[in-house]
C-alpha positions in Angstrom: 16.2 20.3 7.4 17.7 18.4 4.8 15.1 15.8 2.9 17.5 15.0 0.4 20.2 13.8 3.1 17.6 11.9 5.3 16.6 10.0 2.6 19.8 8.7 2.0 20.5 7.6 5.5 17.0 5.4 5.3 17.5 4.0 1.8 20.9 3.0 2.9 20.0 1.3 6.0 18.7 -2.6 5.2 15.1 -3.0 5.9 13.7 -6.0 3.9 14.1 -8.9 6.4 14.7 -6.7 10.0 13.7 -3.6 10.4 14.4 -2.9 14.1 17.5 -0.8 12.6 16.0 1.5 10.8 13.2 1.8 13.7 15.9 2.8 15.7 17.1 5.4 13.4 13.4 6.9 13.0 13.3 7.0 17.0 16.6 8.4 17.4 15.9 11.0 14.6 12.5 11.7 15.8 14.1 12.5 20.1 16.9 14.8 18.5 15.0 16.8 16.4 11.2 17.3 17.6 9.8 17.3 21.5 8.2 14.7 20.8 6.6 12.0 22.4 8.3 8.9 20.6 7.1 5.6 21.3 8.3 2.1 20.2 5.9 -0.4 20.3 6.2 -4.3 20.5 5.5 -4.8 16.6 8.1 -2.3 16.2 6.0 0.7 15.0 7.5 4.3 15.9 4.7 6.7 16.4 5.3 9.7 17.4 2.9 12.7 18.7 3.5 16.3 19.2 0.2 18.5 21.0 -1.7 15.3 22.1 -5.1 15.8 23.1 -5.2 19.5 21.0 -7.8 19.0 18.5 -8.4 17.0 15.8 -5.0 14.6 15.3 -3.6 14.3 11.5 -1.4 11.5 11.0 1.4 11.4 8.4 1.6 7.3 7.9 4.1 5.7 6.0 6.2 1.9 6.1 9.8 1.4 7.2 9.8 -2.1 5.7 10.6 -3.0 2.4 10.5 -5.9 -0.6 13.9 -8.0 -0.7 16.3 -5.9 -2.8 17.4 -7.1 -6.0 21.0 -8.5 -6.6 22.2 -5.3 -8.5 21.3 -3.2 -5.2 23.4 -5.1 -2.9 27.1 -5.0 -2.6 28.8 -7.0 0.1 25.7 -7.1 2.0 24.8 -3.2 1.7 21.9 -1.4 0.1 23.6 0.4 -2.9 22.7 3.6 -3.4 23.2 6.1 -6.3 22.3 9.9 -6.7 22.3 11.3 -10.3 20.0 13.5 -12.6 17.7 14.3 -9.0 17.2 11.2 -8.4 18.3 8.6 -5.6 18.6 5.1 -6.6 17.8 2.2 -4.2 15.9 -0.5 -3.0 12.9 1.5 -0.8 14.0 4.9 -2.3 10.4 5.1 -4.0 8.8 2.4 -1.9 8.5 4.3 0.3 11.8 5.8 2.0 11.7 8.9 0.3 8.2 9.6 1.3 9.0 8.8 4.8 11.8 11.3 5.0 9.8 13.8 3.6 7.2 13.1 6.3 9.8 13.1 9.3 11.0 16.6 8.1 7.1 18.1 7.7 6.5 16.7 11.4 9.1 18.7 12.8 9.2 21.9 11.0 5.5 22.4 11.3 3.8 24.5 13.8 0.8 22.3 14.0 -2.9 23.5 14.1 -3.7 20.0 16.4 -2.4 17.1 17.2 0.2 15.7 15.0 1.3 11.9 14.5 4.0 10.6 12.8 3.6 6.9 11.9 6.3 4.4 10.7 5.2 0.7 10.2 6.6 -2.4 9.7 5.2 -5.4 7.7 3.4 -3.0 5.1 4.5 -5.1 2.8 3.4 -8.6 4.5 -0.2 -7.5 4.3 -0.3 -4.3 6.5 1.1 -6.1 10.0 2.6 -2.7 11.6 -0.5 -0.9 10.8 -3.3 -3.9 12.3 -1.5 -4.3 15.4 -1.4 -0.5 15.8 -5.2 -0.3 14.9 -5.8 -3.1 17.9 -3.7 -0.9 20.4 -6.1 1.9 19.9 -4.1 4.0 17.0 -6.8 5.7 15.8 -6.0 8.8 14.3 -9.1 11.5 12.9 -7.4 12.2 9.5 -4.3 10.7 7.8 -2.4 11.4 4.6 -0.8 8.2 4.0 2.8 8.8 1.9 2.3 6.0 -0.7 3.2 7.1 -4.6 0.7 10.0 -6.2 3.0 11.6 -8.1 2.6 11.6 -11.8 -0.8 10.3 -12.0 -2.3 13.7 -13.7 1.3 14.5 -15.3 4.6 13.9 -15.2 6.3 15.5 -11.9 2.9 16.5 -10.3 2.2 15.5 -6.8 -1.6 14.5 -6.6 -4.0 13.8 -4.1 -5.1 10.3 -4.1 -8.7 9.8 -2.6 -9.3 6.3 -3.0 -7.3 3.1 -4.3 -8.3 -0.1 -4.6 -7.8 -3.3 -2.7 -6.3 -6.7 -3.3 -8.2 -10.2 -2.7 -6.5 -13.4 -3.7 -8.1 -16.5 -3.6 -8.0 -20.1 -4.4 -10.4 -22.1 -6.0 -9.9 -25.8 -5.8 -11.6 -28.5 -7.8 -11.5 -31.8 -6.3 -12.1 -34.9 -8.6 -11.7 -38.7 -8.6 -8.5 -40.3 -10.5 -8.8 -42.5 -13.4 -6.8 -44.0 -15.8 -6.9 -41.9 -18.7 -8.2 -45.0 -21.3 -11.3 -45.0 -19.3 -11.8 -40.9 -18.5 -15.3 -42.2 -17.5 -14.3 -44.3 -14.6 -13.0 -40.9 -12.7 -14.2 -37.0 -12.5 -11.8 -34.8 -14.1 -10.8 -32.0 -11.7 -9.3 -30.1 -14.7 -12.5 -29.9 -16.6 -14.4 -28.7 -12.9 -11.8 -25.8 -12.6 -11.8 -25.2 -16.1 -16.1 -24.5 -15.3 -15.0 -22.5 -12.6 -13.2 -20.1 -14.8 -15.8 -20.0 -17.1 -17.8 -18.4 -14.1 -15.1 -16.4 -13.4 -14.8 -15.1 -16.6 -18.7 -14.0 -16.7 -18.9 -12.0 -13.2 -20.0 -9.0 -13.0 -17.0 -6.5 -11.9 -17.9 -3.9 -9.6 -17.6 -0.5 -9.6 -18.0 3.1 -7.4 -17.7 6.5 -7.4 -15.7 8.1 -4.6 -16.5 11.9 -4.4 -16.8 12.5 -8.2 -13.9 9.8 -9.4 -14.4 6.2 -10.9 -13.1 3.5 -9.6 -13.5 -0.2 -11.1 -12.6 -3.1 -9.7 -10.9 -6.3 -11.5 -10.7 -9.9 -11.9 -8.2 -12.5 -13.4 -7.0 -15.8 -13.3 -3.2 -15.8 -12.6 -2.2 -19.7 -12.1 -3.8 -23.2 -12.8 -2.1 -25.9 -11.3 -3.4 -29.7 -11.8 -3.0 -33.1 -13.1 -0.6 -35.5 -11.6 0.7 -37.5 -15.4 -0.2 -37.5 -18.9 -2.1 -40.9 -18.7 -4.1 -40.1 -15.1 -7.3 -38.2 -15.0 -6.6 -35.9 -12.5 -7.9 -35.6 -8.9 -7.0 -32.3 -8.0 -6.9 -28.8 -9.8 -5.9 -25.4 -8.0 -6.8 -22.2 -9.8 -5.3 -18.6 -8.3 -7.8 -15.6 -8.5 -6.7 -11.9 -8.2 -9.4 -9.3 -7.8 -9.1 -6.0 -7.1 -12.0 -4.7 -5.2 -13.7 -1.4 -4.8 -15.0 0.4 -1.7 -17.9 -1.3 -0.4 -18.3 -3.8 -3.3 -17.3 -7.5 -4.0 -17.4 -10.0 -7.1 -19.4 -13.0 -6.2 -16.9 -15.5 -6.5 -18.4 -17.5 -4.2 -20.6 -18.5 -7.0 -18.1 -21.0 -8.4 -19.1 -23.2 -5.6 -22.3 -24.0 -7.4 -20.1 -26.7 -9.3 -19.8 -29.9 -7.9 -16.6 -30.4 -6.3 -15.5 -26.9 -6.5 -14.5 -24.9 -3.3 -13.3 -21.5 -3.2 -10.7 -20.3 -0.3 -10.0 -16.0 0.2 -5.8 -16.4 0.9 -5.3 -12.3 1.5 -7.6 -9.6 1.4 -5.7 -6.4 1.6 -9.0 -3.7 2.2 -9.5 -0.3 -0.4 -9.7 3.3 0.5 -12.5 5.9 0.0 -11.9 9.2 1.6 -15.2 9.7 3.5 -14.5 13.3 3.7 -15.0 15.8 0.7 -13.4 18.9 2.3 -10.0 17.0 3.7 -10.0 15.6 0.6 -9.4 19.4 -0.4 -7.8 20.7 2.0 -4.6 18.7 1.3 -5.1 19.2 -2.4 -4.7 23.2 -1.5 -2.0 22.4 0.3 -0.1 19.9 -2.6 -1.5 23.2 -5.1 0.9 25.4 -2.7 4.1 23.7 -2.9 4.6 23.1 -6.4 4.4 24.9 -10.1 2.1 22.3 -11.3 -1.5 21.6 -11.1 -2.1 18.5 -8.9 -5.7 17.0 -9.1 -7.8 14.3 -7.4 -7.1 10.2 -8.8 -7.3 7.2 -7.7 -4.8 4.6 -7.3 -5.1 0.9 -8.4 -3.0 -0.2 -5.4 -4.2 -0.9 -2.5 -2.0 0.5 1.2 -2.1 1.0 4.3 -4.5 3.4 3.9 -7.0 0.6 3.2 -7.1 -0.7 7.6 -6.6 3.0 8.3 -10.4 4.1 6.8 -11.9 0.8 7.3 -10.9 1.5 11.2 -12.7 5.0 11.2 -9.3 7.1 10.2 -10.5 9.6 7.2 -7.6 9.3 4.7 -5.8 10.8 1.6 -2.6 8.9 -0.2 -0.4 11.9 -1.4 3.5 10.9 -2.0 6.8 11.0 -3.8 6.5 7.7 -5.9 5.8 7.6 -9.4 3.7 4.8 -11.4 6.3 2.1 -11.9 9.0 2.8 -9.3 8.4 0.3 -6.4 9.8 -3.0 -6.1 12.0 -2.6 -9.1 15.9 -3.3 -9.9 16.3 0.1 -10.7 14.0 1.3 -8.0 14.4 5.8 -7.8 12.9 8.5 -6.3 12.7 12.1 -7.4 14.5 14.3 -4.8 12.4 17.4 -5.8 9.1 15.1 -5.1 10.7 14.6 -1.5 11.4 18.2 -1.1 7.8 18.9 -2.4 5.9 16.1 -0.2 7.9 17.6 2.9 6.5 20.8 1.9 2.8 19.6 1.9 2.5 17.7 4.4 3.9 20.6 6.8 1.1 22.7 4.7 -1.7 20.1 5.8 -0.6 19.5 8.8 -0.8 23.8 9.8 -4.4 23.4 8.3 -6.9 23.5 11.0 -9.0 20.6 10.7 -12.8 20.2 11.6 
């Protein structure tokens, strides 16, 4: 089956604020080319499942949403999209269309050892919505290789196994004070200076850290935004500061601590989960099988971002990110995807997904 062409018939069809479209596509795609049992469900997920009930199911998960497309990848209200040098150029190509295609191929070429999924979702990119409504209907898969980017992590043009990635907590921390006029600072409590405290505790946390079978991961935590003050003569009343953390499997910075200053509260605004595969020899098996299909030598890493991989292992699903994308790629104005890592992720997954499973 042609990867190369598929992928251009996704990248080209709009995704960023409907996606019902290119669910349509996947489902259309999915009934003419596999016997499949292709299901649409009311968040607009396409899952799809070929052998149900023979063994231990293996998912191949990926997103059919994407971010808005910048202005250079539009023209008169279409996705443009370029081929050159091996590459395909447009918005989702990387992100993770190209992936995708790959994964649609594997799932009907392979001869499956168990039960196979295929899993689109929408709303990855909205905080994983596809994929929680899915968990809460009961999607529940034994083993997953989630098609986010692993390629070029070890070297350039090598697919790799990713076994864990990290997750994404943003919060607020908000300093409330009491306004003054700024001749007398003493008459009022200076908001600024209470979220400037704040940071200060910020800036002295403790960062955790894991191991996930053999590989470091460690986490992360800035200050992005400070937003206070109301004019230059007014001690101010209110001060917002924005917090991005990355955490780690398992482990949390106390930030909670800043609300040991008086005044000071602290509010978690997103809190997108990491991934540890919880399973060594998975974990391996798909690293044989990425081995197989390409020249290169792919190896275990770990990615900083976090995906829907993150709800799948926190719901019981042991999971793997292995895919076409490259550091770099996603959400970019000049967003690509290597055509021979398509042809090479299609080639995996079908590897993985003819690898009996325990």
């Amino acid at each position: 089956m042609d990867a190369t062409g598929l992928t251009r018939r996704l990248v080209e069809t709009p995704s960023h604020e409907d996606e019902s479209a290119l669910g349509d596509l996947l489902a259309a795609w999915l009934r003419d080319h596999t016997d499949a049992v292709v299901e649409r469900d009311d968040s607009g997920n396409v899952i799809a499942r070929r052998n149900a009930g023979s063994g231990p199911s293996l998912a191949l998960v990926g997103h059919h949403d994407v971010v808005p497309p910048d202005e250079s990848q539009l023209a008169d209200g279409e996705y443009v999209v370029e081929e050159r040098d091996g590459r395909l150029y447009g918005r989702g190509s990387a992100d993770m269309k190209g992936s995708l295609a790959a994964a649609m191929v594997a799932f009907a070429e392979a001869d499956p050892a168990g039960e196979l999924v295929f899993a689109s979702f929408v709303g990855e990119e909205a905080g994983g919505v596809g994929c929680r409504a899915a968990i809460e209907e009961g999607f529940a898969p034994d083993y997953a290789v989630v098609g986010e980017g692993s390629t070029g992590y070890s070297a350039a043009g090598v697919t790799d196994v990713a076994v864990a990635h990290k997750g994404r907590r943003g919060s607020t921390i908000t300093a409330a004070g009491v306004a003054a006029h700024a001749s007398e600072p003493e008459a009022g409590e200076n908001a600024i200076y209470r979220a400037t405290d704040a940071v200060d505790v910020v800036r002295s946390l403790h960062v955790p850290e894991t191991e996930v079978l053999g590989h470091r991961l460690e986490g992360s935590v800035v200050v992005t935004e400070i937003d206070g003050g109301s004019a230059w003569n007014v001690v101010p009343e209110r001060c917002a500061v924005t917090v991005d953390e990355r955490t780690v499997p398992g482990k949390r910075a106390s930030l909670g601590d800043v609300e040991s200053i008086d005044g000071v509260s602290w509010a978690v605004e997103q809190d997108l989960p990491p991934m540890a595969c919880d399973d060594a020899d998975f974990a391996e098996a798909v690293l044989d099988a990425a081995d197989a299909a390409q020249s290169g030598s792919p190896e275990q890493v770990v990615k900083p971002h976090a995906t829907d991989a993150g709800w799948l292992a926190g719901a019981g699903t042991t999971c793997v990110v292995c895919g076409a994308a490259e550091p770099g790629e996603a959400h970019t104005a000049d967003e690509s995807v290597s055509l021979a890592a398509v042809k090479r992720c299609a080639e995996v997954y079908r590897r993985v997904a003819e690898t009996p499973l325990e």
